[in-house]
C-alpha positions as CSV (number, residue, x, y, z in Angstrom):
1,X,-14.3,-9.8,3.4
2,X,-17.9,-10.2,1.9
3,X,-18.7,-11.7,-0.9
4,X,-21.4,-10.6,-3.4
5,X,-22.3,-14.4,-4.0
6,X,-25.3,-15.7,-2.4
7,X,-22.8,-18.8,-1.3
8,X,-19.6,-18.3,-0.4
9,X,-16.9,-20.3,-2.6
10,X,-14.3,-22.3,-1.5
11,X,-10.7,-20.9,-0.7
12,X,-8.9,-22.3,-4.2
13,X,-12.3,-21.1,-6.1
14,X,-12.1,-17.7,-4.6
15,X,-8.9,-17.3,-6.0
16,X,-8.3,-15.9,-9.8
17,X,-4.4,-17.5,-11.1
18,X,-3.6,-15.2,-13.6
19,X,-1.0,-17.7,-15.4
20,X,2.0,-15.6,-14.6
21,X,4.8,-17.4,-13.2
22,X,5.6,-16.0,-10.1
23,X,2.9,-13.4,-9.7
24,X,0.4,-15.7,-7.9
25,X,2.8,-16.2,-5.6
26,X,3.3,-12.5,-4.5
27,X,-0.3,-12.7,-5.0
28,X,-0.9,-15.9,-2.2
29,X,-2.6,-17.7,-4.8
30,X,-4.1,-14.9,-7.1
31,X,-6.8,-12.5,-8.0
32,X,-9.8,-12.4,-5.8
33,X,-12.5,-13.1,-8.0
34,X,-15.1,-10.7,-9.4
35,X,-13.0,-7.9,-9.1
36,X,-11.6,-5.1,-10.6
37,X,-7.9,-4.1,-11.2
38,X,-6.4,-1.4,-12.6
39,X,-3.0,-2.5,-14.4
40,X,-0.9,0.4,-15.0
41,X,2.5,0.6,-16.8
42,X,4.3,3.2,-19.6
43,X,3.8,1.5,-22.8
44,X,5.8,-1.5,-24.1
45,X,6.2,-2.4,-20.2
46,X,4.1,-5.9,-20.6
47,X,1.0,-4.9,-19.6
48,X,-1.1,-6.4,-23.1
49,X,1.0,-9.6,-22.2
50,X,0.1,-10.1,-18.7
51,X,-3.5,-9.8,-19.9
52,X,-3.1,-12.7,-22.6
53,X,-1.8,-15.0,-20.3
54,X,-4.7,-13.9,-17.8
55,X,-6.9,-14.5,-20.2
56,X,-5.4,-17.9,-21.8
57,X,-5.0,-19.2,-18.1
58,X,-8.7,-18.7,-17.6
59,X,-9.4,-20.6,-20.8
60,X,-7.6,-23.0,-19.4
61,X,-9.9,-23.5,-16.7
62,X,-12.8,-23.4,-19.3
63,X,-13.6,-19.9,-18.2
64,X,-15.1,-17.7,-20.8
65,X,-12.6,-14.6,-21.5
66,X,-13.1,-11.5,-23.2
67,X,-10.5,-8.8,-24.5
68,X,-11.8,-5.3,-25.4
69,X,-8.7,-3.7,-27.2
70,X,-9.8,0.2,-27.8
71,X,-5.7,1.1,-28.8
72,X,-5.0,-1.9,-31.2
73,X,-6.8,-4.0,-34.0
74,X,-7.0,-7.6,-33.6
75,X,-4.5,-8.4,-35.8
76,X,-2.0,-6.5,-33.8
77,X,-3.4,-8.5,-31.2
78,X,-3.0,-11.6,-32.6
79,X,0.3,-11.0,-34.0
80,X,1.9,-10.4,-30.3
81,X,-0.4,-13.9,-29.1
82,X,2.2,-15.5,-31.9
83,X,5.1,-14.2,-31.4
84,X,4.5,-16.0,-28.3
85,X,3.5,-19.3,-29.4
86,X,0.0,-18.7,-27.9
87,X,-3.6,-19.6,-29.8
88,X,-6.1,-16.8,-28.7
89,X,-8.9,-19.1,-30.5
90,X,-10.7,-19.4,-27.2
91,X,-10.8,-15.6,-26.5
92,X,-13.4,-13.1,-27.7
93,X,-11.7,-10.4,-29.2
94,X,-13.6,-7.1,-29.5
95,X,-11.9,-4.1,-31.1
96,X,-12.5,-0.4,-31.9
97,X,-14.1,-1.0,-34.9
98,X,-16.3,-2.9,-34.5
99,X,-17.8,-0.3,-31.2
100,X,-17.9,2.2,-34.2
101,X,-20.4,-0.4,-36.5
102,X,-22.3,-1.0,-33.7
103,X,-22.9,2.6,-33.1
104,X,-23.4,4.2,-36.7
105,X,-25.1,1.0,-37.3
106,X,-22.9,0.4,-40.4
107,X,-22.2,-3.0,-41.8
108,X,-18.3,-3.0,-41.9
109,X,-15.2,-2.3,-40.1
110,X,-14.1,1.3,-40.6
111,X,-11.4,3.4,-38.6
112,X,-12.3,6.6,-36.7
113,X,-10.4,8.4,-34.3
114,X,-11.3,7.7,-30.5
115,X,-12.3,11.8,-30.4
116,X,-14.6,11.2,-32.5
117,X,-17.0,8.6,-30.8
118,X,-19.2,9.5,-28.1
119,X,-17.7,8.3,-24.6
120,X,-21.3,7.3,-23.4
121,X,-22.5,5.3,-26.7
122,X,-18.5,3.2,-26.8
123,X,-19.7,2.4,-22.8
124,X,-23.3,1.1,-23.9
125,X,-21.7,-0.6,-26.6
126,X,-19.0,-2.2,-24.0
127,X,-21.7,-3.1,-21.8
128,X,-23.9,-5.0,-24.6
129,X,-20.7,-7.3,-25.4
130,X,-20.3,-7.9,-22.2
131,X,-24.1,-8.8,-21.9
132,X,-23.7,-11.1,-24.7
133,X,-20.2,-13.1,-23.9
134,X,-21.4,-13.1,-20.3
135,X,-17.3,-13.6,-19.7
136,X,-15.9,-14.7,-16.6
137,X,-12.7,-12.7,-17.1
138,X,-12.9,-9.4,-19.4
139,X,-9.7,-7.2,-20.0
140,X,-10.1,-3.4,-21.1
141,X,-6.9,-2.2,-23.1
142,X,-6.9,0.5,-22.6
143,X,-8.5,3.0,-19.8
144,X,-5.9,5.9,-22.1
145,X,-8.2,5.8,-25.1
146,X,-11.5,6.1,-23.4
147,X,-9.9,9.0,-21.5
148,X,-9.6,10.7,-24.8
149,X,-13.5,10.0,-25.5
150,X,-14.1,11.7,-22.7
151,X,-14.7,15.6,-22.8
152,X,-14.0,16.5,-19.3
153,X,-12.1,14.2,-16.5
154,X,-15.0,14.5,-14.3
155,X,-17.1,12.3,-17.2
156,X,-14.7,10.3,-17.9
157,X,-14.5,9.4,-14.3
158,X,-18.3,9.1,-13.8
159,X,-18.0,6.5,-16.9
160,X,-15.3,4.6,-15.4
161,X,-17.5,4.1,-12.1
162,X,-20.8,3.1,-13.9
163,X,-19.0,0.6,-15.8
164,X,-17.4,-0.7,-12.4
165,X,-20.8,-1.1,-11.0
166,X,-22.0,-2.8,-14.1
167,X,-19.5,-5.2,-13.8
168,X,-19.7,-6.1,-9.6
169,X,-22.8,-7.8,-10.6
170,X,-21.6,-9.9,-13.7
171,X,-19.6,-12.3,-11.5
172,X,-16.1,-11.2,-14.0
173,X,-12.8,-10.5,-12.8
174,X,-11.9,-7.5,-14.7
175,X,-8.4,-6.2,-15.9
176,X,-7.8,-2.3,-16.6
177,X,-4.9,-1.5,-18.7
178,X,-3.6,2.0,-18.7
179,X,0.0,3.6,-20.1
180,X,-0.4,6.0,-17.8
181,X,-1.0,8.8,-21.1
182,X,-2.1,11.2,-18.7
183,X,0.0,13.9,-17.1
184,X,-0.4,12.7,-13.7
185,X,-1.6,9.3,-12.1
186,X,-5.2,8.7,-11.8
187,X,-5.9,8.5,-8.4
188,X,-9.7,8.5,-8.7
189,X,-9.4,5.3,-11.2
190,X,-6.6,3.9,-8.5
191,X,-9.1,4.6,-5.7
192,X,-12.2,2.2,-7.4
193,X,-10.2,-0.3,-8.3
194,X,-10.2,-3.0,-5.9
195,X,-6.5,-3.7,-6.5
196,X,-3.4,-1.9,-8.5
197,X,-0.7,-3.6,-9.8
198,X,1.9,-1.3,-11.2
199,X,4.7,-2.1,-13.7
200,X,8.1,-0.5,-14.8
201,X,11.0,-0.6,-16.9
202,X,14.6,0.7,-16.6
203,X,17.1,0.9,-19.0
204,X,20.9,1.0,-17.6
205,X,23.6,2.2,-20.3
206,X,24.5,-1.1,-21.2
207,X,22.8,-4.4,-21.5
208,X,18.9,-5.7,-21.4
209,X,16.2,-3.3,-19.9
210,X,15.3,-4.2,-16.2
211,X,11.6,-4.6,-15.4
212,X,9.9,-4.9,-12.0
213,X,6.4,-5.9,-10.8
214,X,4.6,-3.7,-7.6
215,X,1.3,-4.2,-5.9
216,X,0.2,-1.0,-5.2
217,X,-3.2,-2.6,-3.4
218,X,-5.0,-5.4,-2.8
219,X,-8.1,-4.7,-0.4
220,X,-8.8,-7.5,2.0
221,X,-6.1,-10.3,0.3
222,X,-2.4,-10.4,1.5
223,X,0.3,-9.4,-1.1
224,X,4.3,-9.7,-1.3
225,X,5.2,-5.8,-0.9
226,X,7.7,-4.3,-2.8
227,X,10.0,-4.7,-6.2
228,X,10.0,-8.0,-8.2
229,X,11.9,-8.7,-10.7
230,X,10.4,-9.8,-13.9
231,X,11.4,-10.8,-17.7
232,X,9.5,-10.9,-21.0
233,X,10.4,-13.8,-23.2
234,X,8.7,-16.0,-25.6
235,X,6.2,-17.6,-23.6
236,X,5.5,-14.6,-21.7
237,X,5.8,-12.9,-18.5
238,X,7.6,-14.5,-15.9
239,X,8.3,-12.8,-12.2
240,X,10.6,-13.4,-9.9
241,X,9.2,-13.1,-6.1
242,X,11.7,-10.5,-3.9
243,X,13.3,-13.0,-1.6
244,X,11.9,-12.8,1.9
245,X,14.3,-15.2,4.2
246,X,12.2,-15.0,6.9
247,X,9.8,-16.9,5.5
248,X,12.2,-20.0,4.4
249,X,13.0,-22.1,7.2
250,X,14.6,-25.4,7.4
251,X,16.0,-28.0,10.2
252,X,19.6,-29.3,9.1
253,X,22.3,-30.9,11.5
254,X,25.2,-28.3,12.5
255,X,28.2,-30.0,11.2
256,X,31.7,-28.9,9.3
257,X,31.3,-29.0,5.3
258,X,35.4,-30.3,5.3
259,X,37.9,-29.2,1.9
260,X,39.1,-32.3,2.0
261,X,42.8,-30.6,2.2
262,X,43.9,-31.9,6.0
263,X,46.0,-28.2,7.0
264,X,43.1,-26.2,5.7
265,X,41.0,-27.7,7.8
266,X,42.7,-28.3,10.8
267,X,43.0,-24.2,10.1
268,X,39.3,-23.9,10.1
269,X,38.4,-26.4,12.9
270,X,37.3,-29.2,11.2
271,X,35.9,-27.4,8.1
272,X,33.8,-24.5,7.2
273,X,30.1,-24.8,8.7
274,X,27.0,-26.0,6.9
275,X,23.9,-23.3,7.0
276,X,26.9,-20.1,7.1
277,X,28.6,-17.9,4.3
278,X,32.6,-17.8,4.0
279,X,34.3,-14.9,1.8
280,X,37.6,-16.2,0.2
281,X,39.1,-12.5,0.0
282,X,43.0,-11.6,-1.3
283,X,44.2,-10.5,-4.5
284,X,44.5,-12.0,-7.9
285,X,46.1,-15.1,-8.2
286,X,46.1,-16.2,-4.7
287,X,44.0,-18.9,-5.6
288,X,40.4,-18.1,-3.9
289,X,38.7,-19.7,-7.3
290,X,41.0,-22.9,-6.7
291,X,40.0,-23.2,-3.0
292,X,36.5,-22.8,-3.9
293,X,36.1,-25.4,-6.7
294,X,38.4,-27.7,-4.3
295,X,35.4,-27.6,-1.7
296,X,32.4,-28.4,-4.5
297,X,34.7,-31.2,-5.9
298,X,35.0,-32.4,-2.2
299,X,31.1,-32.3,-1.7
300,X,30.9,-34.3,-4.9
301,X,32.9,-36.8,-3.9
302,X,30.9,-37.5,-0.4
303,X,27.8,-37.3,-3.0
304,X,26.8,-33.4,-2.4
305,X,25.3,-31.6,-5.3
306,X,27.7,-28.0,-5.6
307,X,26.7,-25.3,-7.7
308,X,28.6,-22.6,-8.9
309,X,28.5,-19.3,-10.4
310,X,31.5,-17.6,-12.3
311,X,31.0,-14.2,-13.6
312,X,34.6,-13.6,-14.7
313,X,36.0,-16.2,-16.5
314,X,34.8,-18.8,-19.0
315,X,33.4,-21.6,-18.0
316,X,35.4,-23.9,-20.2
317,X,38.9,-21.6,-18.7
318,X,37.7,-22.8,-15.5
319,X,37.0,-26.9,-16.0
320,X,40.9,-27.2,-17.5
321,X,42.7,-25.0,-15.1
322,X,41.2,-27.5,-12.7
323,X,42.5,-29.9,-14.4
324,X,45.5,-28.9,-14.8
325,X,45.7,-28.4,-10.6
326,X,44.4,-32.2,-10.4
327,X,40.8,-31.4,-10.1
328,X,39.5,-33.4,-12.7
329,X,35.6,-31.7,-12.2
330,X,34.4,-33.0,-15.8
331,X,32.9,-36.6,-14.3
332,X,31.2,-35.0,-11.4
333,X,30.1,-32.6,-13.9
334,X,28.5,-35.2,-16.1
335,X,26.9,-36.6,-13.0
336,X,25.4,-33.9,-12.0
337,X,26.9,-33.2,-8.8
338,X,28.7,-30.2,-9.8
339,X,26.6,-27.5,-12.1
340,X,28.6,-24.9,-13.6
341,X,27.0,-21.8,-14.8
342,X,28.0,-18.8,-16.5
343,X,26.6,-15.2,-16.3
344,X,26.4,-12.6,-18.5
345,X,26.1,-9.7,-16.5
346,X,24.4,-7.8,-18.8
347,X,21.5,-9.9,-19.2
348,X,20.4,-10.9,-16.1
349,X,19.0,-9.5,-13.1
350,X,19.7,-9.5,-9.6
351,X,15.9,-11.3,-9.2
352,X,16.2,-13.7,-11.7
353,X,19.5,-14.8,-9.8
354,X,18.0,-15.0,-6.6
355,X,15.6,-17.0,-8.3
356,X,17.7,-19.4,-9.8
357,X,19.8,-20.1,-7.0
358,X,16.5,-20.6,-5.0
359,X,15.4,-23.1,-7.4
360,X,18.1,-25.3,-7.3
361,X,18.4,-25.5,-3.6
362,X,14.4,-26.5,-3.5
363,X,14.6,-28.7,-6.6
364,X,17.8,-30.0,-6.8
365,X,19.1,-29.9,-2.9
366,X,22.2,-28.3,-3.9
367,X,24.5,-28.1,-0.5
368,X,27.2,-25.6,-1.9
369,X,26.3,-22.2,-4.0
370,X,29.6,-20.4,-5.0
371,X,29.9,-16.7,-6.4
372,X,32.6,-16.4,-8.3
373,X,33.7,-13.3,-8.0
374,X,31.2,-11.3,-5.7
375,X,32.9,-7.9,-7.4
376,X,31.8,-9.2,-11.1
377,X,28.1,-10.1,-9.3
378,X,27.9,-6.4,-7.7
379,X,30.2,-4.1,-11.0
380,X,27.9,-6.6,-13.3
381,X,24.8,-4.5,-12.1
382,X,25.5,-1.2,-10.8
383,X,22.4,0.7,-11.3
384,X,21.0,-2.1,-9.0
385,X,20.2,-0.1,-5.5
386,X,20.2,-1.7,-2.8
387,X,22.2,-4.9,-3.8
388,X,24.3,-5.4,-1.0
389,X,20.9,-6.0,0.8
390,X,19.6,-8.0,-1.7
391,X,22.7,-10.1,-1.4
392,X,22.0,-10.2,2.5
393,X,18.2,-11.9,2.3
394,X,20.1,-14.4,-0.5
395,X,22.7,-14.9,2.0
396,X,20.1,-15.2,5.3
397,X,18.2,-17.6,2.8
398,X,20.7,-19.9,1.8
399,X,21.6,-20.2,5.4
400,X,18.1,-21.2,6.6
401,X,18.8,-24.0,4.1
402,X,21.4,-25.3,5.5
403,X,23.3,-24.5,2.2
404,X,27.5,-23.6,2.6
405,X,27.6,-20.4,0.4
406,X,31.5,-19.5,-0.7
407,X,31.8,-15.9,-2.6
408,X,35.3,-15.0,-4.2
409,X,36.0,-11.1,-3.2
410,X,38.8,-9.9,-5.1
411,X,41.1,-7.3,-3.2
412,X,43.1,-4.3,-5.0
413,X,46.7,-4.8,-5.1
414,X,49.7,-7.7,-4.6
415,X,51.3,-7.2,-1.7
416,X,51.1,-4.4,1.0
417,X,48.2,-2.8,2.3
418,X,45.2,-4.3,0.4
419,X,41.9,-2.1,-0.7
420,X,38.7,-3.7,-1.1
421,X,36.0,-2.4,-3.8
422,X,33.1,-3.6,-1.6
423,X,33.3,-4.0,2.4
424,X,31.3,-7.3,2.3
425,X,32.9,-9.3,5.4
426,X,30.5,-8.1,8.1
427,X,27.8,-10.2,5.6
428,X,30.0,-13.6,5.6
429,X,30.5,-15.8,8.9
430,X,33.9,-17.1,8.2
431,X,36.4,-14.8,6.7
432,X,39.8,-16.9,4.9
433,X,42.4,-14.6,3.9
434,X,44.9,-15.0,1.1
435,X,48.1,-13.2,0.8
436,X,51.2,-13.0,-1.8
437,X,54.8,-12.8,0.5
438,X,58.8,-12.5,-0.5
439,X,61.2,-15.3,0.9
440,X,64.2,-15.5,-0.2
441,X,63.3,-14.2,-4.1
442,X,60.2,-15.9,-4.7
443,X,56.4,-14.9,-4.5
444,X,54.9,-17.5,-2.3
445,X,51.2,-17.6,-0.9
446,X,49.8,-17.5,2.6
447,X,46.8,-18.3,4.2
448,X,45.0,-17.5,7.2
449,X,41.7,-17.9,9.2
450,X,40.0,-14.0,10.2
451,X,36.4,-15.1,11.7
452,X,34.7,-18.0,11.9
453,X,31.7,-17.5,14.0
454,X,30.7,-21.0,14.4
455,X,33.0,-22.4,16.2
456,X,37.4,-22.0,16.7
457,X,39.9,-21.8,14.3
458,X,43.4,-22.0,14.3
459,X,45.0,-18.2,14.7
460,X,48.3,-19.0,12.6
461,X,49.1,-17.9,9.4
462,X,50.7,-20.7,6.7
463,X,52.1,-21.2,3.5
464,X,49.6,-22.6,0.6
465,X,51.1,-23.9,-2.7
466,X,49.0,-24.6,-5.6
467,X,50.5,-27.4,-8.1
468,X,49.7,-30.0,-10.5
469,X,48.8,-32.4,-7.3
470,X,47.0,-30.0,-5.8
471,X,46.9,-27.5,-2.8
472,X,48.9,-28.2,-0.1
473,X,48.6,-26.3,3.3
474,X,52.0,-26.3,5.2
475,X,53.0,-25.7,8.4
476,X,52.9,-22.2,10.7
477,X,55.0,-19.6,9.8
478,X,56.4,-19.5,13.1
479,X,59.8,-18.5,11.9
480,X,58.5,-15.2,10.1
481,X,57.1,-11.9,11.0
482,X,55.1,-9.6,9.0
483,X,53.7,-11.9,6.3
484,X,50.9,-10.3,5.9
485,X,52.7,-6.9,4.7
486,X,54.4,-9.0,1.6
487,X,57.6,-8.4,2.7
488,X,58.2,-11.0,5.4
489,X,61.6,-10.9,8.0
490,X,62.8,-14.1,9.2
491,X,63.2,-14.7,12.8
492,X,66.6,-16.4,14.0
493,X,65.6,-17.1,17.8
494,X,61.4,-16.4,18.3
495,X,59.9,-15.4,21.6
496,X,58.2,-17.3,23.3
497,X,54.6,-17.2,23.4
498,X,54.4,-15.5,26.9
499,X,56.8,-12.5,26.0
500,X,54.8,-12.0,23.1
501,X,51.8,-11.7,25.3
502,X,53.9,-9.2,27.7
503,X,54.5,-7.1,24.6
């Protein structure tokens, strides 16, 4: 790509960090320098707060920044930079006021309507400020009210080009901001702009609005394509990178990731595998949670780090029940071995999950994630589309790591046929299956092995009981026959295992 410097700068220098976490990322490092972008968003989206932190991060770096606010005063402007905790001391602010002294040549502030300016007189007087700042990053907010300056779109288009080509020559990376005022989207503007960085917001019918992050274009500089996630919080913008898999690799020895309870795992070979996903599915009360927890309590006693996510019960519900089964997680917990953490479903999305599961496998080298329940992680968002492929890249991810990922899947029903809300099991590589039965008047639990694609398992089904010392696997139901259908028969003399094959 050329460069309209006489010498070309170095990689890092050619590069623009716009202080957003995450965006430089799905930028590969940031802006291209002395550019132009259009940022374009429906008001209230975060557009005025991606260009603060643009701004401050340049300040930062001791470059000179300038923020030409035609929609707001300054201390509108100044009142948002507090509500974030940020000092815009280091910024030139110019509002639309002062344009209008400079252009009736008046000696104070005074309020007109955009309409009533000239479009070509509020562009000199742009250009002069830019002239005298001589900034290295200048912010326009926003393109909406010079379109109103304008008569015709034609002019306001031939205004938006000369003050592009006054501006390649100023060595300035310049941010657009438009709220996208007019009927339909601005193609011409999109088209001169060297990149295009759209943002949206969502609102479901309950909980916190969901906003995402799209590059639209960025000539000559790879970009991370599609949706990301992002939140707006006190201390600004901060996006969440859509998790590509592909692009995580990591060597990790093949081995069994053991319970720790001697007939589960003789059941599962040895233990489930490390780098693959395991679904604990059966209806409620079968104990899934329990066998889950038992695993991250067995990792923290070989000195693993576990961390687990419960979306359907309290956090503190789930540290005594354990308890009360002879997990005692509370130490471990203290440690740091085990982190517990609770989400709110409204107030969260499926990025910012991604992202903090992410984070602690790269920060904290966690070797277990659970999901506890995956029907509370999918009913938590359902105007999420496309979750169950989200899931999938978080799954192939995790995976890559070498990272044992558990999810709790919750089946319709007690005994009988079973109905599942979400047909997850094609996603997981081991598939244990938990099952009420009758025998002889009382409710007892089973247990069984469907798939385990990395290596054998045992075939048999057996009896689980959950107590104050415990689980406890037992031995084969050899003596019964339909187990799995609730209602079990006892068998008084079984075949043997060739005349069950002839049958």
């Amino acid at each position: 790509m050329s460069q309209e410097n006489p010498a070309p700068p170095s990689s890092e220098d050619s590069r623009c960090a716009t202080g957003v976490k995450g965006l430089d990322d799905i930028l590969s490092g940031g802006l291209p320098r002395n550019r132009l972008y259009l940022i374009e968003g429906d008001p209230g989206v975060g557009k005025t707060t991606l260009a603060m932190q643009f701004l401050l991060e340049g300040a930062q770096r001791n470059e000179t920044g300038l923020y030409i606010t035609l929609s707001e005063t300054k201390d509108e402007i100044e009142n948002v930079a507090k509500s974030h905790g940020w000092d815009l001391s280091p910024i030139h602010l110019f509002e639309l006021s002062a344009i209008e002294a400079m252009i009736r040549g008046e000696t104070e502030s005074t309020f007109f309507h955009p309409s009533e300016v000239e479009l070509n007189k509020t562009t000199d007087a742009l250009i002069a400020e830019v002239e005298r700042v001589k900034p290295a990053r200048v912010v326009f907010d926003s393109l909406s009210e010079m379109r109103m300056l304008a008569d015709t779109p034609l002019r306001y288009r031939r205004q938006i080009l000369q003050l592009k080509q006054f501006l390649a020559g100023r060595k300035c990376t310049v941010l657009l901001l438009d709220d996208r005022s007019a009927d339909t989207r601005d193609l011409h503007v999109e088209s001169i702009a060297h990149g295009v960085i759209s943002l949206c917001r969502t609102s479901p019918e309950y909980g916190i609005s969901r906003r995402q992050l799209s590059i639209q274009k960025i000539r000559g500089s790879h970009f991370r394509d599609g949706n990301h996630d992002f939140i707006l919080r006190r201390g600004g913008m901060t996006v969440f990178p859509r998790l590509v898999a592909a692009e995580h690799h990591r060597d990790f020895p093949r081995e069994s990731f053991p319970s720790g309870i001697p007939g589960l795992d003789a059941l599962l070979g040895g233990g489930l595998g490390r780098g693959t996903s395991t679904i604990l599915m059966g209806p409620p009360g079968t104990g899934k949670s329990t066998l889950a927890v038992k695993f991250a309590l067995a990792a923290a006693e070989r000195g693993e780090k576990s961390l687990i996510f419960i979306f359907d019960e309290m956090k503190g519900t789930l540290l005594n029940r354990a308890a009360q089964l002879g997990m005692d997680l509370a130490p471990h917990v203290e440690a740091g071995l085990i982190k517990i953490e609770q989400i709110d479903p409204a107030e969260i999305s499926p990025g910012e999950l991604a992202h903090r599961i992410r984070s602690a496998v790269d920060r904290d080298g966690v070797s277990l994630v659970g999901i506890d329940s995956i029907n509370g992680y999918l009913n938590a968002m359902p105007a999420e589309r496309y979750l169950n492929l989200q899931l999938h890249e978080l799954l192939a991810y995790l995976n890559q790591q070498g990272v044992l990922t558990i999810m709790v899947l919750a089946q319709q029903g007690l005994v009988g046929n079973m109905q599942s809300a979400v047909d997850l099991s094609y996603l997981a590589d081991a598939v244990v299956l938990l099952r009420f039965f009758e025998a002889r008047g009382e409710m007892k639990q089973a247990l069984s092995i469907v798939k385990k694609r990395n290596g054998n398992h045992e075939r048999t089904i057996r009896e689980m009981s959950v107590d104050a010392h415990g689980i406890k696997i037992g031995e084969p139901l050899r003596h019964m026959q339909g187990v799995l259908s609730g209602v079990p028969h006892f068998l008084n003399d079984p075949p043997s295992p060739s005349a069950v094959l002839e049958r």
